[in-house]
C-alpha positions in Angstrom: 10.2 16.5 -20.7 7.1 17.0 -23.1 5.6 20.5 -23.5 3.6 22.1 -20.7 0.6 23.7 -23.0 -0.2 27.0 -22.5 -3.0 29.2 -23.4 -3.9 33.1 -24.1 -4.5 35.2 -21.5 -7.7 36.7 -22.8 -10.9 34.9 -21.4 -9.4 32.8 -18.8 -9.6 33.5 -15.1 -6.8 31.6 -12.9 -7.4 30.6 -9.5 -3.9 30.5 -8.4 -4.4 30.3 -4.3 -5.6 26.5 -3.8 -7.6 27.7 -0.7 -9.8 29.6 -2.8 -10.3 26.2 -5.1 -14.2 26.0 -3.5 -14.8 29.7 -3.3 -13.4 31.3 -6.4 -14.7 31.0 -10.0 -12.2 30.6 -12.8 -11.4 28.7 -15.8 -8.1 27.3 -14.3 -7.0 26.6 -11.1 -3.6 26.2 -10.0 -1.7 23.9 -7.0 2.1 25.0 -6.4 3.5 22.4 -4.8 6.0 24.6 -2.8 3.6 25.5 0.0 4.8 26.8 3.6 4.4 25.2 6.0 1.9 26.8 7.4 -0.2 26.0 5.0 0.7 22.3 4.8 1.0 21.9 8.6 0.1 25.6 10.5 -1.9 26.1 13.6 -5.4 25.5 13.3 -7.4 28.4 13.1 -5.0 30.6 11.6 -7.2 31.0 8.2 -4.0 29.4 6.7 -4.4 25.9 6.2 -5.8 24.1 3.4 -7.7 21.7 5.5 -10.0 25.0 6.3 -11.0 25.4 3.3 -12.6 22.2 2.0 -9.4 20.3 1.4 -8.1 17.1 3.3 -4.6 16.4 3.5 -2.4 15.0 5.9 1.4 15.5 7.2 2.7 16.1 4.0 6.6 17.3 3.4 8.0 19.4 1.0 10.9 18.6 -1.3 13.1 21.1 -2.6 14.3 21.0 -6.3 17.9 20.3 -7.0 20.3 19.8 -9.8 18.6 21.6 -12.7 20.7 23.3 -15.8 19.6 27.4 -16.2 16.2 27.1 -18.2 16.9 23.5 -19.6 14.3 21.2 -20.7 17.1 18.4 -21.7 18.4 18.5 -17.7 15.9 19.5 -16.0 17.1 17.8 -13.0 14.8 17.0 -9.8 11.9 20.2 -9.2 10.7 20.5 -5.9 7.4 18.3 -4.8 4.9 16.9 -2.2 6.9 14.2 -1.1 3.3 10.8 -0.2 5.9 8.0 1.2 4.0 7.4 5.0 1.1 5.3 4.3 -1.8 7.1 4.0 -0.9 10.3 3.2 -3.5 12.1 1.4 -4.3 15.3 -0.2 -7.6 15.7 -1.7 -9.1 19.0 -3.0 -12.8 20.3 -2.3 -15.5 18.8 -4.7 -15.9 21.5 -7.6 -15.2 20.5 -10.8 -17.2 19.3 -13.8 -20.4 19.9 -12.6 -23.1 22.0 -14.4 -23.2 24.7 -12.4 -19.4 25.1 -12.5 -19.4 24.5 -16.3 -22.2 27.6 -16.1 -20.2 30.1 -14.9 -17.0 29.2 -16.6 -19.2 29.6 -20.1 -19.7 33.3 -19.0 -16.1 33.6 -18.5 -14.5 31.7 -22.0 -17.7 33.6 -24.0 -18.7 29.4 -25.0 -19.7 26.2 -23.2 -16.3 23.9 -22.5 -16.4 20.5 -23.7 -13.4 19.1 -21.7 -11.7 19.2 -18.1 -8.3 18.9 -17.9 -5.7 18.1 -15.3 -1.9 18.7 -15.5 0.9 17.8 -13.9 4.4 16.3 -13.2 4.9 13.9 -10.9 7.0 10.5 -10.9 6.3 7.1 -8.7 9.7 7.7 -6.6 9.3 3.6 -5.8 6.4 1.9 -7.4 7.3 -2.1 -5.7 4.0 -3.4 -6.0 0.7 -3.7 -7.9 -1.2 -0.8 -6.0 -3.9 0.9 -7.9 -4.9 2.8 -4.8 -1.4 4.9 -4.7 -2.5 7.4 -7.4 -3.2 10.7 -8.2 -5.9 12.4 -10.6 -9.6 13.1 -10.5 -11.7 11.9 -7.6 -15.4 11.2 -7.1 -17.2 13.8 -5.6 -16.8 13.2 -1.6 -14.4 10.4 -2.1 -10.6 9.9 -1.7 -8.0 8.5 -4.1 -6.4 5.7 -1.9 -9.9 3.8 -1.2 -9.4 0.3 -1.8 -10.2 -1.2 -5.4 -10.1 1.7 -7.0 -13.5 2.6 -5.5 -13.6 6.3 -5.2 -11.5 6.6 -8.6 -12.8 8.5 -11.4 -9.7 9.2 -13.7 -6.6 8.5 -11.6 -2.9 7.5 -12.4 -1.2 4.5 -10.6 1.6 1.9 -11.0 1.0 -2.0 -11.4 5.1 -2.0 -10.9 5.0 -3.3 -14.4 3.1 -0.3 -16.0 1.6 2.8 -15.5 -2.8 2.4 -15.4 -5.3 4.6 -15.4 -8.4 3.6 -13.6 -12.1 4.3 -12.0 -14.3 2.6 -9.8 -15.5 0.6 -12.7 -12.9 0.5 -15.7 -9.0 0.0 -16.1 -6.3 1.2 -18.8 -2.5 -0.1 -18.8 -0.7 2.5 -20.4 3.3 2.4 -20.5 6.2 0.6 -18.5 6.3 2.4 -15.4 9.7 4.0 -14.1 11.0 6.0 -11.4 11.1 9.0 -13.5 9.7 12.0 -13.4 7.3 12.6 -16.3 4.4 15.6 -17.7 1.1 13.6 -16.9 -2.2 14.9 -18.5 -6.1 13.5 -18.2 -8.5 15.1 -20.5 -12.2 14.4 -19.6 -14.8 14.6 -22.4 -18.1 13.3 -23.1 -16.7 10.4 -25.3 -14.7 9.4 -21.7 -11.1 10.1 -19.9 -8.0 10.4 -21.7 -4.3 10.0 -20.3 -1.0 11.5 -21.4 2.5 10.8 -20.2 5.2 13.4 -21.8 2.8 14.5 -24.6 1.6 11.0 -25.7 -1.9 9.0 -25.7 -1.5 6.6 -23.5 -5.7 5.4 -24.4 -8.7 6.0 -22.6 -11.4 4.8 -20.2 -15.2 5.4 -20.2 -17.0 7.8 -17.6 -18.8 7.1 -14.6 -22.1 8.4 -14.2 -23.6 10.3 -10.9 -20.1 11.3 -9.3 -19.8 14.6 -10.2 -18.3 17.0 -9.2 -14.9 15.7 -8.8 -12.2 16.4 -6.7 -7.9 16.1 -7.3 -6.5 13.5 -5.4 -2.9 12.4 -4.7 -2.1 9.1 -2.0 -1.1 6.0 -0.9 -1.9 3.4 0.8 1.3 1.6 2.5 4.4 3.2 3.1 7.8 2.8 0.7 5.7 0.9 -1.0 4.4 2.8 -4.5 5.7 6.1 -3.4 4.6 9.5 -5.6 6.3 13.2 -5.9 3.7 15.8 -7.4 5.0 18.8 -8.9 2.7 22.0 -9.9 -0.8 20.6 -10.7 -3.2 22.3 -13.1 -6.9 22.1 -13.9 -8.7 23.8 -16.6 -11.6 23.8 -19.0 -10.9 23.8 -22.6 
């Protein structure tokens, strides 16, 4: 697998908890995708559950990893993931990134204004049968959910067409490489020149930005079950 990147401690601020995504300020924030199940599924109520603060998500399981070598990048085996195979399963974050007023506060915090928004990941299409740009996962327009039909609430977000891998918004497309089963380090880097893609480390092109949808949201779905189904791994967003 490519190389996670990673940056200096000095002037960044992480927001590690996901339930503080919409009340914490940071420069990166951080989804583990080894929840409890309390927080995936609690009792309502309980000041536990994602859906109470500002995310939407459904019955969602957890996988655990399996199979790794001891620190090894070349068998890395299968890490442990938010299995989306029922259809319409759906996690979706709060709307907070991207905005000016986020990009505000995280220039107090760097010490300079950001000029990019980044999202990292791994994740692999565990089936990907059909052409389903609606199965995805990436950035989100603000109020909007990944697995709306056509792409329409889209704003950066990953999909197979079970011939390649795409990246696509409500209003553009990108066909990137042949899609697999395999698990792979998937990047989108957002600038004013438009939305970038990476799979293990490598360009996979760009599409142009929509106007009047910020702030986004992270997204993961899908639409029909066993159809195009996804495993996410660890996600992480942060200005640069």
């Amino acid at each position: 697998m490519a190389t996670i990147n990673v940056f200096p401690i000095a002037n960044r601020q992480h927001v590690e908890d996901p339930r503080s995504w919409s009340i914490s300020l940071g420069t990166d924030y951080w989804l583990g995708t080894n929840p409890s199940t309390a927080v995936l599924a609690g009792t309502a109520g309980a000041g536990v559950l994602l859906s109470e603060y500002g995310w939407t998500t459904t019955a969602l399981a957890h996988v655990a990893g399996l199979s790794a070598d001891f620190f090894s990048a070349a068998d890395p085996g299968v890490p442990g993931y938010l299995q989306f195979t029922a259809a319409s399963d759906l996690l979706v974050s709060p709307s907070v990134f991207g905005g000016d007023d986020h990009v505000a506060h995280v220039t107090r915090i760097l010490g300079y204004r950001p000029t990019s928004l980044n999202m990292e990941c791994y994740a692999a299409f565990l089936t990907e049968a059909a052409d389903e740009v609606s199965s995805a996962f990436g950035f989100v327009q603000a109020g909007a959910s990944p697995i709306t039909a056509a792409a329409a609430g889209q704003f950066a977000c990953i999909s197979s067409n079970a011939t390649n891998f795409e990246l696509n918004s409500s209003a553009a497309s990108d066909a990137g490489a042949v899609s697999d089963n395999a698990w792979h380090l998937w990047r989108i880097k957002i600038t004013s020149t438009g939305s970038e893609w990476f799979m293990d480390g490598v360009s996979q092109g760009s599409i142009a930005l929509v106007a009047d949808v910020f702030p986004l949201r992270f997204g993961c779905g899908i639409v029909a079950a066993g159809v195009n189904t996804i495993g996410l791994n660890n996600v992480h967003i942060w200005y640069e």
